[in-house]
C-alpha positions as CSV (number, residue, x, y, z in Angstrom):
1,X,16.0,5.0,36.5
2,X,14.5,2.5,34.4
3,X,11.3,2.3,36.1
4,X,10.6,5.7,35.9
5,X,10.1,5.1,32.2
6,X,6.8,3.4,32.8
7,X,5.4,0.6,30.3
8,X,6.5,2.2,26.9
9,X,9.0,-0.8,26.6
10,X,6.8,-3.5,27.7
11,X,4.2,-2.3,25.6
12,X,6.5,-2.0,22.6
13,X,7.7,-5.9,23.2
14,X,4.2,-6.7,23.2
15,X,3.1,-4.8,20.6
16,X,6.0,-6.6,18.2
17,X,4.8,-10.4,19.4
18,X,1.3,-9.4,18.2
19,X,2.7,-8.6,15.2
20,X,5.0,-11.2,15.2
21,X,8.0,-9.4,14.6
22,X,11.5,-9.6,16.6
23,X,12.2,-7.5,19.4
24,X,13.7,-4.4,18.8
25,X,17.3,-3.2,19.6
26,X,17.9,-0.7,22.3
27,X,21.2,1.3,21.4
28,X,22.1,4.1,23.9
29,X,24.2,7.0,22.4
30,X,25.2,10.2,23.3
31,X,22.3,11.6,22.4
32,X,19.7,9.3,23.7
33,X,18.1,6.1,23.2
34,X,17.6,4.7,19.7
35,X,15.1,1.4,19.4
36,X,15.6,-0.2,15.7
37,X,13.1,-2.1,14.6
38,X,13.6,-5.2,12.5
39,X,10.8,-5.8,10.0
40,X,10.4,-8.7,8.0
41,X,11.1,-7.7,4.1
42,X,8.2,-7.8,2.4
43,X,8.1,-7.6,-1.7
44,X,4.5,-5.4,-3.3
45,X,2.9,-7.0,-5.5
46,X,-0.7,-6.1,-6.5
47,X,-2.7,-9.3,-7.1
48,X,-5.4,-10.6,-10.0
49,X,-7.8,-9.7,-7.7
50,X,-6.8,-6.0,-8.0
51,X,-6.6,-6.2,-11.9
52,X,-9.6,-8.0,-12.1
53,X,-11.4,-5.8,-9.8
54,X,-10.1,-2.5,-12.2
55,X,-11.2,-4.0,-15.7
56,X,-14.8,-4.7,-13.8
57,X,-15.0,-1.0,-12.1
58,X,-13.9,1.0,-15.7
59,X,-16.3,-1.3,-17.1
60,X,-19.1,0.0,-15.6
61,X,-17.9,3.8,-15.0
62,X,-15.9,4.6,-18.1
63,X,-15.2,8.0,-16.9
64,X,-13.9,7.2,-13.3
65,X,-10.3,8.6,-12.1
66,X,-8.0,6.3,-10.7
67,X,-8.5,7.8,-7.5
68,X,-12.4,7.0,-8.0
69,X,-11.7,3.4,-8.9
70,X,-9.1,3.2,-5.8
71,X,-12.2,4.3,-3.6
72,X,-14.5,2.5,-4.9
73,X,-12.6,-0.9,-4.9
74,X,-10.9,-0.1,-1.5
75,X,-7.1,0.3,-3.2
76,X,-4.8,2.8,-2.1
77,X,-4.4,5.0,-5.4
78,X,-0.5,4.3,-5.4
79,X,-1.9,0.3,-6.0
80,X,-4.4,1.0,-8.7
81,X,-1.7,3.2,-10.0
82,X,0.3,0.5,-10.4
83,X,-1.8,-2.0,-11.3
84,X,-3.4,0.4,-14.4
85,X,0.5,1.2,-15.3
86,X,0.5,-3.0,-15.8
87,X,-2.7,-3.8,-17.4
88,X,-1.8,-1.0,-19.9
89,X,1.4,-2.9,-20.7
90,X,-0.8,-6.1,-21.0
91,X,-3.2,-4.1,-23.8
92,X,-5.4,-5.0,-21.6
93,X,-6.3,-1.3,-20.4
94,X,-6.3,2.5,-22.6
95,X,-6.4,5.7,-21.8
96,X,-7.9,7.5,-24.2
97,X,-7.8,11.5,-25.0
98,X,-6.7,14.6,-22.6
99,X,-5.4,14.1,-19.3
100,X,-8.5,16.3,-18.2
101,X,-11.3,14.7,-21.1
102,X,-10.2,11.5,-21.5
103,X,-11.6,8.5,-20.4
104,X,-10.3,4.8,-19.9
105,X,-11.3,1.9,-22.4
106,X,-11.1,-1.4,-21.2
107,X,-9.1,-3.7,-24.2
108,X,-11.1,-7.7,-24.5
């Protein structure tokens, strides 16, 4: 029976050594097959580099979004999210005026 599942498994094993992760678990059950997956825990953290590269983009475009500045750095927006929610608590960042008019100031 097993070979009439074709590769999937095989290419599952080999897709977790490329990304160096363990094998994952086969566990049978009345309903089927489940596969768990062990991945590594990993922590987020956005880096200087993202800060950095925030304070220089709102520099130059005063009136961007956050979703412009995620574009134009090549953030997800949850990261420069984030990362403006820090630099604000740093004084390093401000939002000034309306949700809609405002504009962001960058603090020296």
């Amino acid at each position: 029976m097993i070979k009439s599942w074709g590769r999937g498994i095989e290419r599952i094993f080999e897709a977790c050594r490329v990304a160096k992760c363990p094998k994952p678990q086969f566990r049978p059950d009345h309903s089927g097959l489940w596969v768990e997956f062990q991945f590594p825990k990993t922590t987020v953290e956005t880096t200087v580099k993202t800060h950095s590269l925030i304070l220089e983009y709102l520099e130059k475009k005063l009136k961007a979004t956050l979703a412009e500045v995620a574009f134009g750095i090549n953030k997800s927006l949850r990261a420069v999210e984030r990362a403006a929610s820090r630099l604000v608590k740093e004084n390093k960042l401000r939002f000034i005026g309306s949700r809609k008019g405002g504009h962001w100031e960058v603090l020296k």
